[in-house]
KEDODREN-674349 format. One line per field, with one value per residue: residue number from 0; x, y, z negated of N, C-alpha, C in turn; residue in three letters; chain. Coordinates in nm, 3 decimals. Each point is the difference from the previous one (the first is absolute). Example, Ala and Ser with C-alpha at 12.3 -4.5 7.8 and 13.67 -1.06 7.14 Angstrom:
KEDODREN-674349
k	c(0/1)
n_c1	c(1.319/-0.035)
n_c2	c(-0.569/0.105)
n_c3	c(-0.780/0.072)
ca_c1	c(-0.089/0.082)
ca_c2	c(0.119/0.119)
ca_c3	c(0.000/-0.006)
c_c1	c(0.090/-0.077)
c_c2	c(0.120/0.109)
c_c3	c(0.000/-0.073)
r	c(ALA/SER)
c	c(A/A)
end
This chain:
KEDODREN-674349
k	c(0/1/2/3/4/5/6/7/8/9/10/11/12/13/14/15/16/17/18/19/20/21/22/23/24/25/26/27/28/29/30/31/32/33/34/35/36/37/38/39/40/41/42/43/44/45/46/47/48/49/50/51/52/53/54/55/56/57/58/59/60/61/62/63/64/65/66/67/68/69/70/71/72/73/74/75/76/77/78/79/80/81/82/83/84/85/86/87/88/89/90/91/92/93/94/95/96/97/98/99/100/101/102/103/104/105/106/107/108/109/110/111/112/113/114/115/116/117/118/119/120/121/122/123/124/125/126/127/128/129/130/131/132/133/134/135/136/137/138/139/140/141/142/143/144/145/146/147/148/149/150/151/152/153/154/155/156/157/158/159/160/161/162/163/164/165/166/167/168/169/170/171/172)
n_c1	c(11.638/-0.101/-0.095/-0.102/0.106/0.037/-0.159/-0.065/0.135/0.002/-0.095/0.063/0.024/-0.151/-0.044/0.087/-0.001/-0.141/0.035/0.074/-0.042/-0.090/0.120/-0.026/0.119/-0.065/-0.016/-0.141/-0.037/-0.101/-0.028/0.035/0.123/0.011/0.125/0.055/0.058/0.033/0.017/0.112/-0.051/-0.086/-0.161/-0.074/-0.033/0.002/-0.085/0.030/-0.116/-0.024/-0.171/0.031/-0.140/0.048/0.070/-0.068/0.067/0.136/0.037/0.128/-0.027/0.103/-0.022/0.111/0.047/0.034/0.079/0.082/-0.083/0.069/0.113/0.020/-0.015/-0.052/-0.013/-0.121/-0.109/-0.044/-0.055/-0.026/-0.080/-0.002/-0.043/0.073/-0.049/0.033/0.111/0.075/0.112/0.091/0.111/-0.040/0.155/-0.032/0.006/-0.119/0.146/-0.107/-0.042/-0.035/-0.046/-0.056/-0.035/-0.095/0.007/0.038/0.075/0.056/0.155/0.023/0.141/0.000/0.106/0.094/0.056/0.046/-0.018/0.093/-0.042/0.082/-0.106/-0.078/-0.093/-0.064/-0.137/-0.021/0.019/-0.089/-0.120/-0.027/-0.095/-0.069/0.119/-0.072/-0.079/-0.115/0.085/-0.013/0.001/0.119/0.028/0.116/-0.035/0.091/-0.056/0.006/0.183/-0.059/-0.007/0.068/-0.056/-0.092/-0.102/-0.104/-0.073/-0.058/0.018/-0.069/-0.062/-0.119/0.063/0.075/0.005/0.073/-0.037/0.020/0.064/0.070/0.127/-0.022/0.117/-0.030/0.085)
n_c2	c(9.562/0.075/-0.015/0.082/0.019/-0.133/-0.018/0.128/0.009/-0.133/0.040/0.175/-0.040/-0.026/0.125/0.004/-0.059/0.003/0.135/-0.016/-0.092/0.032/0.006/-0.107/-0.056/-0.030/-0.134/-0.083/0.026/0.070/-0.100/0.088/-0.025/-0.123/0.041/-0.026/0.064/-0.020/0.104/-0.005/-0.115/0.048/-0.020/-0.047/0.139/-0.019/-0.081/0.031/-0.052/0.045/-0.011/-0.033/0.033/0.088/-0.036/-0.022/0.025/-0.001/0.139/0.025/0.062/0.042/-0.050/0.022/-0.103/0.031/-0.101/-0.035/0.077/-0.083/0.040/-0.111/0.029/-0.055/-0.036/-0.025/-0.138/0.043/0.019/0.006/-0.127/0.033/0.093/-0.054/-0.065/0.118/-0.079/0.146/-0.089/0.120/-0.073/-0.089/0.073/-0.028/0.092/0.059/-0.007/-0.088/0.079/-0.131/0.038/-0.028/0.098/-0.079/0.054/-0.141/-0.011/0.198/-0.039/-0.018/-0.015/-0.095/0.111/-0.039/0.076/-0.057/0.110/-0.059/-0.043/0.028/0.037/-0.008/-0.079/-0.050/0.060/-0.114/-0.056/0.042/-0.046/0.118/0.161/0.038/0.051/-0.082/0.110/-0.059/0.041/-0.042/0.117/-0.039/0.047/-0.028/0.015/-0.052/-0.024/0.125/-0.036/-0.016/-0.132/0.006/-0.090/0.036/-0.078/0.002/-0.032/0.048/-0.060/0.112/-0.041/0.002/-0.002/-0.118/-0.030/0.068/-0.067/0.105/-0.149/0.055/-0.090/0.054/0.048/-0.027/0.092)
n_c3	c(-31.598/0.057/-0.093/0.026/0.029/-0.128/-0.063/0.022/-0.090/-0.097/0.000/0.037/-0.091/-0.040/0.032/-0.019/-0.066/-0.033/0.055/-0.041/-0.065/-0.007/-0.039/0.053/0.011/0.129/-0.053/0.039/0.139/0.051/-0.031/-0.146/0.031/-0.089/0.047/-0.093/-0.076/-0.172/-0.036/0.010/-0.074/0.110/-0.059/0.081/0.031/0.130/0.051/0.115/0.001/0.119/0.065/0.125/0.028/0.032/-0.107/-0.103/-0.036/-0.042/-0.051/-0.077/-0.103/-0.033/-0.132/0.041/-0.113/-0.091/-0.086/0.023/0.078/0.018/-0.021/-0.105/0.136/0.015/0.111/-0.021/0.015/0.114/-0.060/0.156/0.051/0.099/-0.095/-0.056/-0.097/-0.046/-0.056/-0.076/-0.061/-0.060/0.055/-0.097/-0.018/0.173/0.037/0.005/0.086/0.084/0.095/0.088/0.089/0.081/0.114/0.035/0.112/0.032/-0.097/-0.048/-0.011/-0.137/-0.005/-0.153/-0.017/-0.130/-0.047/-0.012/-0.117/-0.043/-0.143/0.005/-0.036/0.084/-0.049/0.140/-0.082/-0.076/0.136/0.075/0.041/0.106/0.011/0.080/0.132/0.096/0.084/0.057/0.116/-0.117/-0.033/0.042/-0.123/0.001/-0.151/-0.092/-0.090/-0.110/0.016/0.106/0.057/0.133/-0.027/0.082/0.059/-0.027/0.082/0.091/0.089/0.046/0.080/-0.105/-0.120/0.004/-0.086/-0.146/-0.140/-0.136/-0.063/-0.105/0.013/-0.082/-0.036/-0.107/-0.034)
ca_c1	c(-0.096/-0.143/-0.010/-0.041/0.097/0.082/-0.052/-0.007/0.112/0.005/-0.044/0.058/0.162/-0.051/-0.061/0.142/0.042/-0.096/-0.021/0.153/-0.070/-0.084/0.055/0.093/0.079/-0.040/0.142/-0.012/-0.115/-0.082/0.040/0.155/0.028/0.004/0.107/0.020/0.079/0.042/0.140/0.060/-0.005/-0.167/-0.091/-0.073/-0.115/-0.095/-0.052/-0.136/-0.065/-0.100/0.005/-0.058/-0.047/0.005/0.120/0.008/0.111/0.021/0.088/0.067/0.123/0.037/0.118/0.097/0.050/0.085/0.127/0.062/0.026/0.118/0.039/-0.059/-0.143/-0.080/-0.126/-0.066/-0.018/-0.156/-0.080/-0.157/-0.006/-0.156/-0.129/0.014/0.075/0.183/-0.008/0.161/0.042/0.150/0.036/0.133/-0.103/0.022/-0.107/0.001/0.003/0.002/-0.145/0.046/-0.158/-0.060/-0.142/-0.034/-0.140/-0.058/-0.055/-0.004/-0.006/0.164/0.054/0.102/0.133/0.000/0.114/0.024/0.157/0.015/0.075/0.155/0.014/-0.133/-0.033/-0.157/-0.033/-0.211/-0.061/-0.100/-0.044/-0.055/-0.137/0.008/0.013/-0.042/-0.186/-0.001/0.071/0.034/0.150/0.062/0.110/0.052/0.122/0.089/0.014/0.142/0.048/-0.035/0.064/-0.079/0.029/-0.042/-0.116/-0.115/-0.133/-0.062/-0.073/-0.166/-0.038/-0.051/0.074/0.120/0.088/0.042/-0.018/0.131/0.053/0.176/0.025/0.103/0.066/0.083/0.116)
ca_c2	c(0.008/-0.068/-0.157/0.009/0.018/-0.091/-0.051/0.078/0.006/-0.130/0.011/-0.004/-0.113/-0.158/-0.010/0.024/-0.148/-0.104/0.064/-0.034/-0.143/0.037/0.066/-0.143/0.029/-0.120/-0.021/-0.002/0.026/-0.125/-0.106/-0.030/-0.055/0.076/-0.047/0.082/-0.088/0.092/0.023/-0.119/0.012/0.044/-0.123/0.081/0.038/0.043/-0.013/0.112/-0.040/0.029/-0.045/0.061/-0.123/0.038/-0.096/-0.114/-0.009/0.074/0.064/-0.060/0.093/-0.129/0.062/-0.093/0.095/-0.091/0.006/-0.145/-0.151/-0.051/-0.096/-0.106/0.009/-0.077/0.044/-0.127/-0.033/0.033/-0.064/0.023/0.002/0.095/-0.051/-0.113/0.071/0.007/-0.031/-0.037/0.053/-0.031/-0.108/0.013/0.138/0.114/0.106/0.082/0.127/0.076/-0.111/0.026/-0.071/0.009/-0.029/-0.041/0.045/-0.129/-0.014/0.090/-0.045/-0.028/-0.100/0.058/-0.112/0.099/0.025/-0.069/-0.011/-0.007/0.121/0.002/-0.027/-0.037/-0.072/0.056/-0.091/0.060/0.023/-0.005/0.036/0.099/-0.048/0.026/0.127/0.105/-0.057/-0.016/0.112/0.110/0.058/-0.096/0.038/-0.064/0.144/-0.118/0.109/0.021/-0.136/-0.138/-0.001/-0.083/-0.137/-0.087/0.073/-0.086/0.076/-0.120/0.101/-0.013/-0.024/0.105/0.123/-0.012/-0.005/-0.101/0.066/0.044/0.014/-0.019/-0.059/0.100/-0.069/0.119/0.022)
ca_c3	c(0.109/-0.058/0.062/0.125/0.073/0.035/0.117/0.116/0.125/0.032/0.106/0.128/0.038/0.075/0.152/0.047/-0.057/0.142/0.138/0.004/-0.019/0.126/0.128/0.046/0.108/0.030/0.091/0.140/0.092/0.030/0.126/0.030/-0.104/-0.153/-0.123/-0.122/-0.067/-0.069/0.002/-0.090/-0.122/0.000/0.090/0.052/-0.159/0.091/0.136/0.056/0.139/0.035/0.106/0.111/0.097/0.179/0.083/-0.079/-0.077/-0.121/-0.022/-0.078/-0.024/-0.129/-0.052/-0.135/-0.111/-0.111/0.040/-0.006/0.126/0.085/0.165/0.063/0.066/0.106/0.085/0.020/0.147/-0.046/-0.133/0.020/0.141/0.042/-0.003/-0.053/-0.168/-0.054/-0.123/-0.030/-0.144/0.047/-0.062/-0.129/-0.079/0.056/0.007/0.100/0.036/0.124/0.070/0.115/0.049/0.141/-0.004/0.119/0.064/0.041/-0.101/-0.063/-0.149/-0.042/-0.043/-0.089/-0.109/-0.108/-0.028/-0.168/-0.069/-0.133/-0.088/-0.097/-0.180/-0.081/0.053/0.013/-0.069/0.001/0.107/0.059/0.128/-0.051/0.057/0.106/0.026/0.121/0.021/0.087/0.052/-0.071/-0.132/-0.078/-0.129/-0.135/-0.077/-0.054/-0.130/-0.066/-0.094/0.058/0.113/0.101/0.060/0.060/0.045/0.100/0.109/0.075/0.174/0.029/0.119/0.052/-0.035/0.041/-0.106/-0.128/-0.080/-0.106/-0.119/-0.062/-0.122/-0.077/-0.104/-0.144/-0.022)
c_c1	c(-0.132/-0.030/-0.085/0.087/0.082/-0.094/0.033/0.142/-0.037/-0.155/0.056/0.102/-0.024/-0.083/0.140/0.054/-0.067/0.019/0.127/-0.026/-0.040/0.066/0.104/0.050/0.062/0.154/-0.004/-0.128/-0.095/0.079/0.147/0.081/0.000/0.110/0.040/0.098/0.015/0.180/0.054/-0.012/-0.155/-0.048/-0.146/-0.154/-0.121/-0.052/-0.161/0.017/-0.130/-0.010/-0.122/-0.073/0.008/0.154/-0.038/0.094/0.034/0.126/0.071/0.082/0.041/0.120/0.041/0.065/0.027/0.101/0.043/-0.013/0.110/0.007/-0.045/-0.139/-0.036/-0.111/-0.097/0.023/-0.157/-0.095/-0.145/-0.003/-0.133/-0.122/0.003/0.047/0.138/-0.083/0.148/-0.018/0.180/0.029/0.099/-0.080/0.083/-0.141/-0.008/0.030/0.061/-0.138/0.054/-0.161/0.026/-0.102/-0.055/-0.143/-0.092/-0.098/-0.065/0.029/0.165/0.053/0.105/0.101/0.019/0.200/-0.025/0.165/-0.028/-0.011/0.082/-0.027/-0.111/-0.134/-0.152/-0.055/-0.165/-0.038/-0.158/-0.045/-0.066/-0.128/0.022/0.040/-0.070/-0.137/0.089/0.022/0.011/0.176/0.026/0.083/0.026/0.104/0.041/-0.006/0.172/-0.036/-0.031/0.053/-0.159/0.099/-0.097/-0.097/-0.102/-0.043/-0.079/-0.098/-0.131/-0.006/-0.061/0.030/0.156/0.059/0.005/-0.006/0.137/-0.018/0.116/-0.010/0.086/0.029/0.098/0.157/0.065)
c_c2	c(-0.059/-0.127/0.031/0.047/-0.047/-0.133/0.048/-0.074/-0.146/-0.019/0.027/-0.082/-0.125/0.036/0.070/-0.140/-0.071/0.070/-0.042/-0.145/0.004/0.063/-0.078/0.019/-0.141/-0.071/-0.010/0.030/-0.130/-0.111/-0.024/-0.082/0.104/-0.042/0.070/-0.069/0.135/-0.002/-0.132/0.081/0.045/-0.116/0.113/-0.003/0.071/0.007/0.094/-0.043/0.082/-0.102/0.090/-0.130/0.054/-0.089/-0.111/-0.007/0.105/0.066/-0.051/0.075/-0.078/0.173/-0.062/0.092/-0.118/-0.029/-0.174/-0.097/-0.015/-0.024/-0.101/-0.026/-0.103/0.051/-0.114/-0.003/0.061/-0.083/0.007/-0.025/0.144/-0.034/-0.072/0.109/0.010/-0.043/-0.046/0.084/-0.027/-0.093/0.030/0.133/0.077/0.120/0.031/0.153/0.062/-0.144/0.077/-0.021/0.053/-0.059/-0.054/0.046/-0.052/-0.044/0.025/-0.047/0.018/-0.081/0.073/-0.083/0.111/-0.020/-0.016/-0.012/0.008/0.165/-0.032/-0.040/-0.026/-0.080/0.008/-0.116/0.076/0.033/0.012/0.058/0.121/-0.038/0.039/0.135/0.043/-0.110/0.003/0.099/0.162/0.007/-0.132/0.055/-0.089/0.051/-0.133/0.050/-0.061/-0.105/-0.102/0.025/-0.065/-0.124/-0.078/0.066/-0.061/0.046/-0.101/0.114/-0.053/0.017/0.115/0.158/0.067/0.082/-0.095/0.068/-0.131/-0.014/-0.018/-0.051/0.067/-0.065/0.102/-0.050/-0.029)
c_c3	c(-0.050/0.095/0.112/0.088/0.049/0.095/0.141/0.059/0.019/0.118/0.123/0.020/0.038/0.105/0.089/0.053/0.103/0.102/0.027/0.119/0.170/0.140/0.030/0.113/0.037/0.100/0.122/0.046/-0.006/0.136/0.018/-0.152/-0.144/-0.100/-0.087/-0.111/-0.091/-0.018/-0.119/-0.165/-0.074/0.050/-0.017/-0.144/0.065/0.116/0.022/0.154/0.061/0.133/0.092/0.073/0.136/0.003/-0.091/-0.062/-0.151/0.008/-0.126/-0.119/-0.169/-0.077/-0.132/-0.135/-0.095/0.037/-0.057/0.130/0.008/0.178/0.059/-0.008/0.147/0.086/-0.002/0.191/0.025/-0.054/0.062/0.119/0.048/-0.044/-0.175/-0.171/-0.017/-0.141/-0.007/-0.119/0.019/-0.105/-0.154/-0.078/0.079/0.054/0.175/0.059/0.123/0.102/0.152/0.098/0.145/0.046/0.144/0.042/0.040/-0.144/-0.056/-0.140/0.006/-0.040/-0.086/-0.020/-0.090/-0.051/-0.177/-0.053/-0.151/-0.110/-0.069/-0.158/-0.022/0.113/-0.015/-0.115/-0.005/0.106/0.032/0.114/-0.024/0.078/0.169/-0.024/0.042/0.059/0.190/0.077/-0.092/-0.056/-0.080/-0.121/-0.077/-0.048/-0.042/-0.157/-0.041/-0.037/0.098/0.176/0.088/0.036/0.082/0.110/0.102/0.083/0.050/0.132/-0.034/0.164/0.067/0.003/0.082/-0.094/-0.081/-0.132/-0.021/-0.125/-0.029/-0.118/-0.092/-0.157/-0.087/0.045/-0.171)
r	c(UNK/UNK/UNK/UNK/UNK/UNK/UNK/UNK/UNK/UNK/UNK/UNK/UNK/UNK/UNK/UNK/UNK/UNK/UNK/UNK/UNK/UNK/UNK/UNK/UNK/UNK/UNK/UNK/UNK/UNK/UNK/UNK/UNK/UNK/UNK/UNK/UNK/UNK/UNK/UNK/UNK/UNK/UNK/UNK/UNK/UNK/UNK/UNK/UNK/UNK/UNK/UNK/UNK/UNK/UNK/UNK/UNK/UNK/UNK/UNK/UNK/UNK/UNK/UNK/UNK/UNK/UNK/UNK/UNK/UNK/UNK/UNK/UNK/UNK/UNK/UNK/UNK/UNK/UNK/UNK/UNK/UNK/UNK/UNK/UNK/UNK/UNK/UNK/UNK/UNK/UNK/UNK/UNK/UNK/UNK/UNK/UNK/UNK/UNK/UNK/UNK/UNK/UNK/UNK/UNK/UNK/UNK/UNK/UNK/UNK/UNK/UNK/UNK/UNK/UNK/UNK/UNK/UNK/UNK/UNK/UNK/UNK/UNK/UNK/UNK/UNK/UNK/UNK/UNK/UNK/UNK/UNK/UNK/UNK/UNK/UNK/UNK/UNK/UNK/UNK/UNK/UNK/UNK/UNK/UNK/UNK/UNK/UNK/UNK/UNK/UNK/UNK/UNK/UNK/UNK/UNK/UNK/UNK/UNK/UNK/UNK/UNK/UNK/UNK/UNK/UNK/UNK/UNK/UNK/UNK/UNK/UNK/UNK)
c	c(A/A/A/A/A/A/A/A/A/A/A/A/A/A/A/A/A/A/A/A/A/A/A/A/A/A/A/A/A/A/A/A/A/A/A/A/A/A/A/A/A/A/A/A/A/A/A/A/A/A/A/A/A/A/A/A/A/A/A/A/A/A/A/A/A/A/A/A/A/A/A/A/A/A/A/A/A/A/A/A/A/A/A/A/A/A/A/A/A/A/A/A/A/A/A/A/A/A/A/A/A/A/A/A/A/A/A/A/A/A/A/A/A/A/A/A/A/A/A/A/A/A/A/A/A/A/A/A/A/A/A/A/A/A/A/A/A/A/A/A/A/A/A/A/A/A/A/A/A/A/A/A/A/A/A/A/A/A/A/A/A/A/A/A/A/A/A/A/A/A/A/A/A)
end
């Protein structure tokens, strides 16, 4: 195959790839809860958030892949009073794979807890913080690159905005 061809296909296969991306399928409604959990043995390699200011709030959709979580898994307690920073990282070298939130109207804000389980053979290492996902009521994405997990994750509410920007703590496998 010529090489302008073999571009051509690796082109349509990455705007395949991002349209793919873009068509999130969200766990929950606005104003309603957001739980999620990956199947046993997956931890999650992707979060996509959008938000709406006619409710203030954010839609939620997550998808999981790899393989070694284990069973033994934990739920945190919520990690955020209203209004106030999540700043959790799961405990040991367990990971994140599954986030639970609800939301208050009073507020217009959420409250998180996160589901943290182990991997069977191998252990998070070279961790860091990433940059922001997401601007102020805009598209929240976070892809998880190969080889690495999510273990953690920040925010913090703006007032005026009624929302929260987004960073994760992610870590090599």
């Amino acid at each position: 195959m010529s090489t302008l061809k073999m571009l051509t296909v690796h082109v349509v296969l990455l705007l395949l790839y991002i349209s793919a991306r873009t068509n999130a399928v969200y766990v929950n409604e606005f104003d309603q809860q957001a739980l999620f959990h990956c199947q046993t043995g997956e931890y999650i390699e992707e979060i996509e958030s959008e938000h709406n200011n006619n409710h203030e709030d954010r839609r939620w959709s997550f998808q999981c892949g790899g393989d070694g979580a284990t069973s033994a898994c934990t739920w945190s307690s919520y990690v955020n009073s209203w209004r106030e920073m999540v700043a959790y990282i799961c405990p040991g070298d367990t990971v994140v794979t599954g986030i639970d939130s609800y939301h208050d109207n009073g507020s217009e804000d959420r409250r998180f807890k996160f589901r943290c389980c182990g991997i069977a053979t191998k252990k998070p290492k070279n961790c860091y913080m990433t940059d922001y996902a997401n601007d102020w009521d805009g598209k929240l994405l976070l892809i998880v690159p190969p080889g690495s997990v999510l273990k953690g994750a920040f925010s913090y509410f703006h007032d005026g905005h009624k929302d929260r920007r987004w960073k994760f703590y992610i870590c090599d496998l």
